[in-house]
py3Dmol code that shows the C-alpha trace and the ligand (Angstrom):
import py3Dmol

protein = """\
ATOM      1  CA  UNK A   1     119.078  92.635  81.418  1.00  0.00           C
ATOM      2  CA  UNK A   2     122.015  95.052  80.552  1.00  0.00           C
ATOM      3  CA  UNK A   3     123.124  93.223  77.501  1.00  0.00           C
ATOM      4  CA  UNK A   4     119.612  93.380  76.229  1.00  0.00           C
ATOM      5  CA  UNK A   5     119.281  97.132  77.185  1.00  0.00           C
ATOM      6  CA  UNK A   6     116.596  96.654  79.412  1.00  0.00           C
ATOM      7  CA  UNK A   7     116.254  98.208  83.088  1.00  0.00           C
ATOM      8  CA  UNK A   8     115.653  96.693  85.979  1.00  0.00           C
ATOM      9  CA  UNK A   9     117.596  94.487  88.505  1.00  0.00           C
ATOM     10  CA  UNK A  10     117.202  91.017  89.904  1.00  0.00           C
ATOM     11  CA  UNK A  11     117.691  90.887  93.693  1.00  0.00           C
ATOM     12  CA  UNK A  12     117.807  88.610  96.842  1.00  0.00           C
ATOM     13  CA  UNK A  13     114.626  89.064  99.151  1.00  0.00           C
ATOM     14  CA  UNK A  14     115.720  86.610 102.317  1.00  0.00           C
ATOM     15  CA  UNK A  15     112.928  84.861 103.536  1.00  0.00           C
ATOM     16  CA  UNK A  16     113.159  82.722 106.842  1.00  0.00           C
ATOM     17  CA  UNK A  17     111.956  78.869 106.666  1.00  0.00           C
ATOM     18  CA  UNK A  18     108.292  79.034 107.239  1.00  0.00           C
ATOM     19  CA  UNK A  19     105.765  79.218 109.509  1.00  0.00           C
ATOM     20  CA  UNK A  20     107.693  82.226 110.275  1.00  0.00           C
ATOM     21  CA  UNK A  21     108.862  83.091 106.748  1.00  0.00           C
ATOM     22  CA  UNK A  22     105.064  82.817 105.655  1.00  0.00           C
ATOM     23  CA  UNK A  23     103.912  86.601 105.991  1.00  0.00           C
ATOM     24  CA  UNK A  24     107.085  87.800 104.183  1.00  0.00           C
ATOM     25  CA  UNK A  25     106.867  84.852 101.545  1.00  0.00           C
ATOM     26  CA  UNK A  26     103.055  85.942 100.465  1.00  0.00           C
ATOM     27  CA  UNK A  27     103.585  89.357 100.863  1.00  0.00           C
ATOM     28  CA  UNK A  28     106.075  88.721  97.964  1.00  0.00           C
ATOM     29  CA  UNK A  29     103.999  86.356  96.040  1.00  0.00           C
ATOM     30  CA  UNK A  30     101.264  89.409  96.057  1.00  0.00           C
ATOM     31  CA  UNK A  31     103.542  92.270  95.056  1.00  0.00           C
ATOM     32  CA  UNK A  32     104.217  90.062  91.822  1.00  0.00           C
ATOM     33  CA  UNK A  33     100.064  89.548  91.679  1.00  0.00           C
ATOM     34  CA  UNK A  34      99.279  93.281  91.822  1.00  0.00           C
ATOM     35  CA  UNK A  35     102.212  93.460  89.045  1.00  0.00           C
ATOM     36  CA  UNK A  36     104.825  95.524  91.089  1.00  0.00           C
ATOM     37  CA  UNK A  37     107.072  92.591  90.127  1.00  0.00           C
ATOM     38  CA  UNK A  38     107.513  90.852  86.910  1.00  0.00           C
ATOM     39  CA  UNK A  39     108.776  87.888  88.698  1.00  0.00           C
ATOM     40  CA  UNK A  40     110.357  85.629  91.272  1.00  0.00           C
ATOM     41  CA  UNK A  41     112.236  82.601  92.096  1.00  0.00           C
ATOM     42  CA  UNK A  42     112.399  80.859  94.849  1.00  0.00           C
ATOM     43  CA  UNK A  43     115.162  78.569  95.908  1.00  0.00           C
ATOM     44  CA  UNK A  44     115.591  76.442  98.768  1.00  0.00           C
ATOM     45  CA  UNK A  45     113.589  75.725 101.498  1.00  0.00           C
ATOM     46  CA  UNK A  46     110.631  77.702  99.967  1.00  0.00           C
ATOM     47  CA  UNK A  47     110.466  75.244  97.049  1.00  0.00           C
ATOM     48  CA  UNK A  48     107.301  73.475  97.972  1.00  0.00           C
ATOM     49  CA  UNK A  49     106.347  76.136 100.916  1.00  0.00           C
ATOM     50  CA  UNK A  50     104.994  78.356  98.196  1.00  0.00           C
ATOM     51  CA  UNK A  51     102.828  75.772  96.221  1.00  0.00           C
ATOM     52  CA  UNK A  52      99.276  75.780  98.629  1.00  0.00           C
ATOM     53  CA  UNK A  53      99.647  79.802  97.662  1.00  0.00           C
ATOM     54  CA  UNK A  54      99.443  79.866  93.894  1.00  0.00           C
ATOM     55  CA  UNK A  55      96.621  79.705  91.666  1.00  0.00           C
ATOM     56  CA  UNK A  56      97.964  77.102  89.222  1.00  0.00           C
ATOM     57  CA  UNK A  57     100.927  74.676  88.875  1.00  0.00           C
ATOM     58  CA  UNK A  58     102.207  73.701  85.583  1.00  0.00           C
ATOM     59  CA  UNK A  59     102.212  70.159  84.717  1.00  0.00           C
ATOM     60  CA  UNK A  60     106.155  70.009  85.498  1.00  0.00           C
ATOM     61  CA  UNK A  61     106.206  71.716  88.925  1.00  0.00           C
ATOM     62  CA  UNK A  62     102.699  69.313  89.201  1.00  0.00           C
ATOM     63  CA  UNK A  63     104.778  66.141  88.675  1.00  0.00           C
ATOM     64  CA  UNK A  64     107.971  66.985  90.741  1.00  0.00           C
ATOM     65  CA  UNK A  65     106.153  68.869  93.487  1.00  0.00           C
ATOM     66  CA  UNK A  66     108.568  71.912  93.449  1.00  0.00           C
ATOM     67  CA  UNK A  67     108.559  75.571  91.836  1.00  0.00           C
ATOM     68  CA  UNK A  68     111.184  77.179  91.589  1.00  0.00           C
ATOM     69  CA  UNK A  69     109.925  80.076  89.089  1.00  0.00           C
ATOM     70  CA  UNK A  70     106.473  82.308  89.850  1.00  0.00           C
ATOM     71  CA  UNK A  71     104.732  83.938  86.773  1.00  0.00           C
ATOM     72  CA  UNK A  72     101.919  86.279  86.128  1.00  0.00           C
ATOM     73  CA  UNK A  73      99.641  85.334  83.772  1.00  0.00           C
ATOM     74  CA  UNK A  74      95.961  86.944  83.717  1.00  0.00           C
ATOM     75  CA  UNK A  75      96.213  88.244  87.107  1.00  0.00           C
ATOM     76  CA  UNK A  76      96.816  84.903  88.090  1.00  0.00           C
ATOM     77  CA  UNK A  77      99.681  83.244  89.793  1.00  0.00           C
ATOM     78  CA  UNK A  78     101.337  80.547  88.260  1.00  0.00           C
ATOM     79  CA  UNK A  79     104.330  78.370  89.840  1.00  0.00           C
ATOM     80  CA  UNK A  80     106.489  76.772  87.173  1.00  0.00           C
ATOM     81  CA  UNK A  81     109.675  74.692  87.772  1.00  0.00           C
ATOM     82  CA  UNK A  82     112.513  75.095  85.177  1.00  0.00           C
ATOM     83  CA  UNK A  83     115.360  72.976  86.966  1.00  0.00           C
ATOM     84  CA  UNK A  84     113.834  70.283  84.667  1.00  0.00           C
ATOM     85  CA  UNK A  85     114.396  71.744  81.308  1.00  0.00           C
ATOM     86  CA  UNK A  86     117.282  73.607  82.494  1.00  0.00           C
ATOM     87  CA  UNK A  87     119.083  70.323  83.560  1.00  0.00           C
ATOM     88  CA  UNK A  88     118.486  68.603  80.226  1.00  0.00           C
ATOM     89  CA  UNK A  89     119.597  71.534  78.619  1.00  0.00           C
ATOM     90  CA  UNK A  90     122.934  71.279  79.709  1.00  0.00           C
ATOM     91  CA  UNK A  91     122.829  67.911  80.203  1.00  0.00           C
ATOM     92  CA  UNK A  92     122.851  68.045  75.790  1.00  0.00           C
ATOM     93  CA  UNK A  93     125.445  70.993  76.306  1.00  0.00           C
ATOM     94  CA  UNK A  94     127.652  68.960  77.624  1.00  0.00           C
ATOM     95  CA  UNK A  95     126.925  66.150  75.049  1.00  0.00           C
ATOM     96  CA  UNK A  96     125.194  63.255  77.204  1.00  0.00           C
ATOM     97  CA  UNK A  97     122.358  62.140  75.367  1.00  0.00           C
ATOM     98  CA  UNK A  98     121.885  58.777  76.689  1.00  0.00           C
ATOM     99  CA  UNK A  99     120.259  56.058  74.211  1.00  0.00           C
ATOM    100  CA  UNK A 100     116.835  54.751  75.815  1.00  0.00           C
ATOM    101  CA  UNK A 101     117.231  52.405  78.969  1.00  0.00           C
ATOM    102  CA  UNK A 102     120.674  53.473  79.807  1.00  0.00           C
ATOM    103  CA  UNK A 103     121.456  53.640  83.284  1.00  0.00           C
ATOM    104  CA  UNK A 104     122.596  56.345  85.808  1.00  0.00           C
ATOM    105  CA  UNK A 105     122.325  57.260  89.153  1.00  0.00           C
ATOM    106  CA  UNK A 106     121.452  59.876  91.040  1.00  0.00           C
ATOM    107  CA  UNK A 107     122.861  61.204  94.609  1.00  0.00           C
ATOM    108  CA  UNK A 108     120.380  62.831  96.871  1.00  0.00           C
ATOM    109  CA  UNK A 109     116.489  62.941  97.545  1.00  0.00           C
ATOM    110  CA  UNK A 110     115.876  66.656  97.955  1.00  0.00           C
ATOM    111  CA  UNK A 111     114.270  68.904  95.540  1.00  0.00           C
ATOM    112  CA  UNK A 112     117.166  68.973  93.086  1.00  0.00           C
ATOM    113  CA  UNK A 113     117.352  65.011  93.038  1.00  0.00           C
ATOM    114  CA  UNK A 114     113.452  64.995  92.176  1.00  0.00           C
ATOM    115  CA  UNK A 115     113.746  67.299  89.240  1.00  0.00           C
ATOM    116  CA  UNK A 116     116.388  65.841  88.033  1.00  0.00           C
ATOM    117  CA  UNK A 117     115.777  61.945  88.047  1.00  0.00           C
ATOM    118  CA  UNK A 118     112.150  62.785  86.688  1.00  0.00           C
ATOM    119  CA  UNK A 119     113.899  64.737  83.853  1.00  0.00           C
ATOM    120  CA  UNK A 120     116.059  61.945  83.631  1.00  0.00           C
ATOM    121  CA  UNK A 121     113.152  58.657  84.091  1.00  0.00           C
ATOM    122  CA  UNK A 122     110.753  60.698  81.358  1.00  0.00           C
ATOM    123  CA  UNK A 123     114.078  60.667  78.805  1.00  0.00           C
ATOM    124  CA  UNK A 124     114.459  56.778  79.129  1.00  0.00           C
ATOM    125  CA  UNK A 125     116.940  56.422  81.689  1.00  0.00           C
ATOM    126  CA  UNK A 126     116.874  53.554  84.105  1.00  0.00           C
ATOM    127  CA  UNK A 127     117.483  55.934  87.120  1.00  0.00           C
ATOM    128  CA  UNK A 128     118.573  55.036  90.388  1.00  0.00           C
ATOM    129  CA  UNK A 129     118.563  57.748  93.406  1.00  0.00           C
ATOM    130  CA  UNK A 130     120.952  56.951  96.299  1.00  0.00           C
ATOM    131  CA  UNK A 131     119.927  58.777  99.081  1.00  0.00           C
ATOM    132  CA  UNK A 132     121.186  58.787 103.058  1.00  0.00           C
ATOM    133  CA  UNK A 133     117.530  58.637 104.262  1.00  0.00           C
ATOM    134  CA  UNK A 134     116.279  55.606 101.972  1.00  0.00           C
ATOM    135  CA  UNK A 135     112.687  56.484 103.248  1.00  0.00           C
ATOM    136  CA  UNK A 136     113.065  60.671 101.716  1.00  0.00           C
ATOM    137  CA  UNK A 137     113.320  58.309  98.161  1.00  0.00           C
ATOM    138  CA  UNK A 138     110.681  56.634  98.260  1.00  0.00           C
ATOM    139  CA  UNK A 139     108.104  59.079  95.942  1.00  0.00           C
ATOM    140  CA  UNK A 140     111.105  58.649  93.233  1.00  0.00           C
ATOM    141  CA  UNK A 141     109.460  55.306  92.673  1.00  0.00           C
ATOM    142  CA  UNK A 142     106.735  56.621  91.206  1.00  0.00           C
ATOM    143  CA  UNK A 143     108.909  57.564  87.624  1.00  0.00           C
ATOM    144  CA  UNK A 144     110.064  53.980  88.193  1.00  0.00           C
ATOM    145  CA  UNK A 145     113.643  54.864  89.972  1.00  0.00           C
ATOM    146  CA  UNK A 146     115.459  52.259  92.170  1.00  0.00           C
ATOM    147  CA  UNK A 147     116.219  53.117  95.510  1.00  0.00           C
ATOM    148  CA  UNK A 148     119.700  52.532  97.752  1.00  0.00           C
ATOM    149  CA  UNK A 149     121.380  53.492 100.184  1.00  0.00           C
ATOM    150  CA  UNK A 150     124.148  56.155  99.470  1.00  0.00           C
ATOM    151  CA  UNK A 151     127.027  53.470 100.737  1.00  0.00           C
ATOM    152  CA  UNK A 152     129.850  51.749  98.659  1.00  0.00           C
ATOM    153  CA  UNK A 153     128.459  48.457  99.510  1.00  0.00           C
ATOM    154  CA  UNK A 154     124.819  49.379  97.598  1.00  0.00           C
ATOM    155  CA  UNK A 155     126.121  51.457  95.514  1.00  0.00           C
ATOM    156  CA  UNK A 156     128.741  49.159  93.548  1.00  0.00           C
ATOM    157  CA  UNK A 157     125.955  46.495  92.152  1.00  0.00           C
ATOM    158  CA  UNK A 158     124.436  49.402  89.795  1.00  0.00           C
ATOM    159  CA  UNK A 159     127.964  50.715  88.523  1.00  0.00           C
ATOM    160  CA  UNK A 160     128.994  48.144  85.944  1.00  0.00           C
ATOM    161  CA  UNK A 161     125.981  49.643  83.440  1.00  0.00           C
ATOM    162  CA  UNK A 162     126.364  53.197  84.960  1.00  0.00           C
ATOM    163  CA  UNK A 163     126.740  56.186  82.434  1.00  0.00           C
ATOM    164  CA  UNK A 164     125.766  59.101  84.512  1.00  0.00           C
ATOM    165  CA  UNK A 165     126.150  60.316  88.047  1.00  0.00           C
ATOM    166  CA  UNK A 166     124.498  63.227  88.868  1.00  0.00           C
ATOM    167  CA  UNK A 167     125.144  64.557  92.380  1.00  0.00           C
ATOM    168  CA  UNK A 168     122.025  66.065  93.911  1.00  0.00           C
ATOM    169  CA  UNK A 169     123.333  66.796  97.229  1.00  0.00           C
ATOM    170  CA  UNK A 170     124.878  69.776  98.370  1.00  0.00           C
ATOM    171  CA  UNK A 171     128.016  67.676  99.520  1.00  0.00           C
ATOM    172  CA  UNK A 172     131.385  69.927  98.214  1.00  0.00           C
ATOM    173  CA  UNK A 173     129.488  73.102  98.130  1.00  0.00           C
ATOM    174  CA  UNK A 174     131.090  75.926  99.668  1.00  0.00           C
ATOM    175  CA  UNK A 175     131.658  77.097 102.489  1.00  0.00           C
ATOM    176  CA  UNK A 176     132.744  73.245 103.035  1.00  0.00           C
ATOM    177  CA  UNK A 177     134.801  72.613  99.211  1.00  0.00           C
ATOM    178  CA  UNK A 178     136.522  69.841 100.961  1.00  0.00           C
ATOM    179  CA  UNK A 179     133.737  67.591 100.910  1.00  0.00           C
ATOM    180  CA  UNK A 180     132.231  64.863  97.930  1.00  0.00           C
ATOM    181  CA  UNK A 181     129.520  62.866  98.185  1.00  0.00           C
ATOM    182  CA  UNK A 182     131.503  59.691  96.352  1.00  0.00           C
ATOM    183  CA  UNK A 183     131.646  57.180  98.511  1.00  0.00           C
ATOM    184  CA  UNK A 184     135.887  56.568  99.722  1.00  0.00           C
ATOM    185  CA  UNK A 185     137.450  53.110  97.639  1.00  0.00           C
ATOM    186  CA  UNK A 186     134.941  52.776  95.402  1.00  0.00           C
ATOM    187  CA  UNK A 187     135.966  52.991  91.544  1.00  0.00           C
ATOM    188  CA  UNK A 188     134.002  55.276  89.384  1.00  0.00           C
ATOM    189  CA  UNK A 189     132.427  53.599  86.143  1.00  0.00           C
ATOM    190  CA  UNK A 190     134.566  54.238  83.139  1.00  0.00           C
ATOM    191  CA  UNK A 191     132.991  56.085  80.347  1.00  0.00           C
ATOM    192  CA  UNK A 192     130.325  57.310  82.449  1.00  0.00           C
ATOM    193  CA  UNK A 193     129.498  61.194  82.919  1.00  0.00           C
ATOM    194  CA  UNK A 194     129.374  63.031  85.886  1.00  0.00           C
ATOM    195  CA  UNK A 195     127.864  66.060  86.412  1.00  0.00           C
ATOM    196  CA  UNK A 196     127.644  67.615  89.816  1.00  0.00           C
ATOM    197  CA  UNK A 197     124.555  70.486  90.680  1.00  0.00           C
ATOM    198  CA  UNK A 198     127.270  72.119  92.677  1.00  0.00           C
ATOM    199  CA  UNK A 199     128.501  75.033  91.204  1.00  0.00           C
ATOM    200  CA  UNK A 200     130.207  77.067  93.873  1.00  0.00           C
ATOM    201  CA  UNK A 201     132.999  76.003  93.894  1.00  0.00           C
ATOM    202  CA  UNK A 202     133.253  75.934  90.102  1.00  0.00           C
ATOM    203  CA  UNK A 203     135.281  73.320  90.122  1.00  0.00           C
ATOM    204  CA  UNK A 204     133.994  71.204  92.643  1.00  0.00           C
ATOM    205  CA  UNK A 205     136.220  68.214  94.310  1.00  0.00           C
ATOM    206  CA  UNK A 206     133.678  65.437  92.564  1.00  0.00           C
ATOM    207  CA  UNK A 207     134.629  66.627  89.296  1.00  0.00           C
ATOM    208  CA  UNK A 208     138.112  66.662  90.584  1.00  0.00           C
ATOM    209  CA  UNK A 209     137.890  63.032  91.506  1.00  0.00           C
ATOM    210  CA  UNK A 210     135.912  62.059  88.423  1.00  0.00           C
ATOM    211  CA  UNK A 211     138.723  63.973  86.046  1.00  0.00           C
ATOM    212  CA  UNK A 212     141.336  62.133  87.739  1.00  0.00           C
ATOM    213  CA  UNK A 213     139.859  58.357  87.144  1.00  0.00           C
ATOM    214  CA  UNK A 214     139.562  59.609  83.227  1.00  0.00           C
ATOM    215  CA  UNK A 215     136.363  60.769  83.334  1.00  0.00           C
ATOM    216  CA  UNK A 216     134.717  63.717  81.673  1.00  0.00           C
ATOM    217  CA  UNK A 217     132.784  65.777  84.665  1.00  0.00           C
ATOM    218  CA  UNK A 218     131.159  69.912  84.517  1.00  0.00           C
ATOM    219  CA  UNK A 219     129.730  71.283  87.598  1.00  0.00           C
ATOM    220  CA  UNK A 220     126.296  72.640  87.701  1.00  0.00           C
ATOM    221  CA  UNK A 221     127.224  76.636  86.254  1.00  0.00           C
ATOM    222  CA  UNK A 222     125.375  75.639  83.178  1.00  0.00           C
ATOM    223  CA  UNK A 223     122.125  74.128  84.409  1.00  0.00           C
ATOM    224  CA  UNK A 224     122.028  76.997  87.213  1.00  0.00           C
ATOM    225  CA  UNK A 225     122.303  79.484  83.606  1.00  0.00           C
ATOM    226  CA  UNK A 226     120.036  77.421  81.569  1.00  0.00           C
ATOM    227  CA  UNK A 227     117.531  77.382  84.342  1.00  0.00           C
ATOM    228  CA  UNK A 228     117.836  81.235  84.890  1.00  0.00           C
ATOM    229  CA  UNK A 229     117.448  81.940  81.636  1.00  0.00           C
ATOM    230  CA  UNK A 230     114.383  79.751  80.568  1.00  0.00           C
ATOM    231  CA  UNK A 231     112.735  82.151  83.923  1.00  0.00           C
ATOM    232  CA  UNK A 232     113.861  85.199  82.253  1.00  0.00           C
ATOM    233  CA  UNK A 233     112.143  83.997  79.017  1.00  0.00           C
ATOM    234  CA  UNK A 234     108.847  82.951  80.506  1.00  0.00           C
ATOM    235  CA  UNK A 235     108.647  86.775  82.897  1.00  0.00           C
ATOM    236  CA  UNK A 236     110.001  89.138  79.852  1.00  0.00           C
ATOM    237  CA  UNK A 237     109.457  87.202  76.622  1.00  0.00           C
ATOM    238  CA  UNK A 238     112.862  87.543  75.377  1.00  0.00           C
ATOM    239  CA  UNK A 239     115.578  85.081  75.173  1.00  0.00           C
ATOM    240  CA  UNK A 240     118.710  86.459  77.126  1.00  0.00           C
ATOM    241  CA  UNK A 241     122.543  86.040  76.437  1.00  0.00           C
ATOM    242  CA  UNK A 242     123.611  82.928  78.365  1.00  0.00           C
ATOM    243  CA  UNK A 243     126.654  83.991  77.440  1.00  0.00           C
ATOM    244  CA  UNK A 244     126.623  87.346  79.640  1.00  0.00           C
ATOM    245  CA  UNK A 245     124.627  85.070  82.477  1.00  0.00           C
ATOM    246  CA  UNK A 246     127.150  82.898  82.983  1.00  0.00           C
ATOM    247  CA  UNK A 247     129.994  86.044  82.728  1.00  0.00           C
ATOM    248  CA  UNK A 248     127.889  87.418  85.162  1.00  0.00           C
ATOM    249  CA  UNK A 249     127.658  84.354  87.656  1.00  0.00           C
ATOM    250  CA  UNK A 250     131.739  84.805  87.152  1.00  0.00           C
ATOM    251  CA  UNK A 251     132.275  88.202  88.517  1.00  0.00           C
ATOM    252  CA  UNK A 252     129.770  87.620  91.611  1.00  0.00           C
ATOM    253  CA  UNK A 253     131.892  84.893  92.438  1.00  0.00           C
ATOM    254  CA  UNK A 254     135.129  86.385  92.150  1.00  0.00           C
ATOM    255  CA  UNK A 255     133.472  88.950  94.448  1.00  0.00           C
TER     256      UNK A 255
END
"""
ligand_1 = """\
48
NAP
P 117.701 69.763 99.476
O 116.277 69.751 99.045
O 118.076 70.267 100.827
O 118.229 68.238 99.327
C 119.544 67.864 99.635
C 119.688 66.337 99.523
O 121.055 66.030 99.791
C 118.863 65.565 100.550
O 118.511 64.328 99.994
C 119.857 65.379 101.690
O 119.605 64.245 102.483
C 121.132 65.130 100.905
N 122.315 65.421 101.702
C 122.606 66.562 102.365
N 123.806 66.452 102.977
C 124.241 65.191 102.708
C 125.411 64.468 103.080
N 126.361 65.000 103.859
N 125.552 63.203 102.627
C 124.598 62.638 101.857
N 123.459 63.273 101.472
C 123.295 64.540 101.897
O 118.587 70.603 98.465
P 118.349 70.761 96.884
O 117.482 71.924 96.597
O 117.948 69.437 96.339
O 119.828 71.168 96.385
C 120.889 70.217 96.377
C 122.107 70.832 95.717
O 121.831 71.086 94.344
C 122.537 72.191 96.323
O 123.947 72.238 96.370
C 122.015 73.197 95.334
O 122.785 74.382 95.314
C 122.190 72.419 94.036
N 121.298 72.905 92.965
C 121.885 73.378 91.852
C 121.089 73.838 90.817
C 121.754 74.362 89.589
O 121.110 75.096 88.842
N 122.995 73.990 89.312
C 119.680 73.826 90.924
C 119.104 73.310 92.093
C 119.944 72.860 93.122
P 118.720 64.337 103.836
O 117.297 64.348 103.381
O 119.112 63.096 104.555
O 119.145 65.612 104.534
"""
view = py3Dmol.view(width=600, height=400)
view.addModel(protein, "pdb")
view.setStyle({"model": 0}, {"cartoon": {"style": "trace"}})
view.addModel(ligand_1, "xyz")
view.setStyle({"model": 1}, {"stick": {}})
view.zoomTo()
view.show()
């Protein structure tokens, strides 16, 4: 907002997990309907809490059954999800295209791991979601995605025509940087991409591991800037400098 000269701030509002989040949660939703705000986000777990309480869904927050971005529009509310488009838009950043029917595989079933292997599935990919809890994966099958168990033994099998991992869990995020999600003794796919939603620590131990078997690897700064800024665009109309986003997302985490 400062590098475009406009006032106002963006700021945390801590809800608890519902039920007893809910009166705080719409109380929220109808400060933005009576226009005291000019928008919200809401991150996890109120990701699909919030959807029974807005007037319309956009086809994208329809499909993956998550909003993560609330807009005005006519008086009316309107719950739009833009961890799609922001994950592809990195996803080009970082210069992983993917010709049609190449393979990849995503970790995780959560609300990340559905946004992302539908992004993913509608661009061509042959996805497969590894997941802990097999049964959590199971409405991935509807974009066609293959479901295993997050092990070495079921994972190996879908490696040799791997050329993106995504991790979708929150395995290596801080306050626990020790951790990745990679199964021990198993060899990552050479040539293959892997880009981890993790982006605190910036440089999480995944990408470490990756970079060290000769792969190229970027945490998930730019799809947590891309997605910002496609909100931004959709509240206030005006395209914002990713460029001071992500200098921004810097200093709060020195901090
Ligand atoms: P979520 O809905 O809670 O889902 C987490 C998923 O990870 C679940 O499938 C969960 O399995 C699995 N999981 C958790 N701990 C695990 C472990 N130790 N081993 C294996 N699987 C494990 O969370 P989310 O909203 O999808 O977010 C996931 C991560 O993505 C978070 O770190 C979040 O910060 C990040 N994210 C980043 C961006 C970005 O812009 N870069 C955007 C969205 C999310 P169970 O169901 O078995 O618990």
């Amino acid at each position: 907002m400062q590098a475009l000269g406009l006032e106002g701030r963006y700021q945390l509002i801590p809800i608890p997990p519902m039920p007893e989040g809910e009166t705080a949660l719409r109380e929220q939703l109808d400060r933005l309907r009576r226009g005291e705000l000019d928008g919200l986000n809401v991150t996890i777990p109120h990701k699909q809490a919030v959807i029974p309480w807005v007037d319309e869904l956009t086809p994208v927050a329809k499909e993956v059954n998550a909003v993560n971005t609330l807009i005005r529009s006519k008086g009316r509310l309107v719950g739009d999800n833009t961890d799609v488009p922001g994950f592809l838009a990195d996803l080009r950043l970082c210069g992983v295209d993917g010709e049609a029917g190449a393979a990849c595989l995503v970790l995780g079933a959560g609300g990340a791991a559905r946004a992302v292997a539908y992004a993913l599935a509608h661009l061509g990919w042959q996805v497969t979601v590894a997941a802990r809890n097999t049964e959590a994966a199971q409405p991935f099958t509807r974009w066609q995605c293959r479901v295993v168990a997050l092990t070495r033994e079921a994972i190996q099998p879908v490696l040799p025509c791997c050329r993106l991992i995504v991790n979708a869990t929150p395995v290596g995020m801080h306050p626990y940087p020790q951790g990745s999600p990679w199964p021990v003794d198993l060899a990552f796919p050479q040539g293959a991409f892997v880009y981890d939603l993790v982006y605190n620590p910036q440089n999480t131990r995944l990408v470490r591991q990756a970079g060290e078997a000769g792969l190229a690897a970027n945490s998930g700064i730019g799809m947590l800037v891309e997605q910002g800024a496609l909100s931004f665009e959709r509240w206030l109309g005006q395209v914002p400098s990713r460029q001071a986003m992500r200098q921004a997302i810097f200093r709060a985490q020195e901090t």
